[in-house]
C-alpha positions, 0 to 999 in steps of 0.5 A: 751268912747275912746279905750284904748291908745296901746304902743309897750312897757311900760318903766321907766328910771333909776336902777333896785331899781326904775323899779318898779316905771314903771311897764315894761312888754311885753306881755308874760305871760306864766307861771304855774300860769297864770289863763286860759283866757276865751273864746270869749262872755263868762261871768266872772267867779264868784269871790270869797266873801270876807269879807267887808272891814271895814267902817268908820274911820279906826283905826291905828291898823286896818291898821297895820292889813291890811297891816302886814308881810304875807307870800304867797305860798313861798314867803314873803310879807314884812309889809307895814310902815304906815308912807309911805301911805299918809292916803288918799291912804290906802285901805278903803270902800267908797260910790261911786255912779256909774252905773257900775255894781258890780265887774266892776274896776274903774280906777282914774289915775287923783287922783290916785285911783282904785275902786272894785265896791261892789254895793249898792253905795259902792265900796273899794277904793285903792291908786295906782302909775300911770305913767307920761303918765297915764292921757294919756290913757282912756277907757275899758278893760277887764281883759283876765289873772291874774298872782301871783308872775309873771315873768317881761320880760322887752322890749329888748330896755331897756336892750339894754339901761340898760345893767347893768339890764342883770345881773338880767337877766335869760332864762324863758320860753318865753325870757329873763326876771326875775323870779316872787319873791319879788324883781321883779317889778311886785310884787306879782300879776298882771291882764292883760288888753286886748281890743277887743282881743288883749294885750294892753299892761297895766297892774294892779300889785304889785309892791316893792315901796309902797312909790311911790302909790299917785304918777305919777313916770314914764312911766307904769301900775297900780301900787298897794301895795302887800298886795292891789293887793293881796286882789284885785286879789282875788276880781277880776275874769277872764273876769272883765271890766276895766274902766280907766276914762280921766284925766278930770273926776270928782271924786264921792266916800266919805268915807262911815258911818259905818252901824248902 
């Protein structure tokens, strides 16, 4: 599979309300929250168990459970309306044939999903915004570091092209940026794709415009809903490979039948 494609920066366009439709980061990741990265060759740690997700049809009631108001170390997680995720992009247990092994991330950008693979035919499916440049990069990853609620240090380029973004600005410990917190485009996790022991520059991470998930809106990440990324973050260890399949990839999963 072809390397992953490296940009010197990701970037959108337009005011601070549409930033989290692209996603900006640079690679500065510091900060109290960021999880240690693992050493050359060494193994995934092992991720914690969740509960399945649900099979089957999924009741309304079920998704308003899923993505209700929640409240995480200090900061509010707004609820998610139903009526801005197309159905189809609502986090849901399918079959998915693959010869990746459990754990691995399988990224769709072409049909706008990402799959956890669970093993056993099965992965959990997530609707994520790419950007208009995501059908251009394709390959693996791993995931070197995960962040909650991380800080967003955008390129110096778009505050030179955005001046009005500096007053959304503070000194942080690696640079100019903006503190992790519910207004931050970044939302409220992020994991770090590194290639052959450097910053690629892509990330997976939350973001506040859970309308822009199904969409390819700008340049940038992997854009999940706060409550997906949540789950996914929780799913997911330090050191899991990341596969981001090209545009031309035919899609594998059907929604699973509920277990007898």
């Amino acid at each position: 599979m072809n390397n992953l494609t490296r940009r010197t920066m990701l970037c959108g366009t337009g005011a601070l309300a549409a930033l989290s439709l692209a996603g900006c980061v640079q690679s500065d990741i510091t900060g109290p929250q960021v999880a240690a990265a693992t050493p050359a060759n060494a193994p995934p740690a092992a991720a914690p168990v969740l509960p399945p997700e649900p099979t089957g049809k999924v009741s309304d009631a079920q998704y308003a459970e899923m993505y209700a108001a929640t409240t995480d170390g200090q900061f509010p997680v707004p609820a998610v309306k139903l009526s801005v995720i197309k159905p189809a992009f609502r986090r849901e247990t399918v079959a998915y044939q693959s010869n990746e092994p459990e754990g691995t991330i399988v990224v769709d950008p072409a049909h706008h999903y990402l799959y956890h693979i669970l093993g056993g035919g099965q992965a959990v499916r997530y609707g994520v915004g790419v950007g208009r440049e995501g059908f251009a990069w394709s390959g693996e990853a791993v995931i070197k570091s995960k962040q909650e609620w991380p800080d967003w240090y955008p390129p110096k380029e778009m505050l030179d092209r955005q001046p009005e973004l500096k007053r959304q600005m503070a000194q942080l410990q690696s640079g100019i940026g903006m503190h992790g917190g519910p207004h931050n485009p970044l939302g409220a996790r992020a994991m770090y794709l590194w290639q052959d022991n450097k910053d690629t520059l892509f990330r997976i991470h939350g973001t506040t415009e859970p309308s822009s998930i199904g969409t390819s809106a700008s340049s940038g990440c992997i854009r999940m809903i706060n409550q997906d990324v949540m789950d996914l973050y929780a799913r997911t260890a330090v050191g899991t490979r990341v596969v981001v399949l090209g545009h031309a990839q035919p899609r594998t999963a059907s929604i699973a039948k509920p277990k007898a």
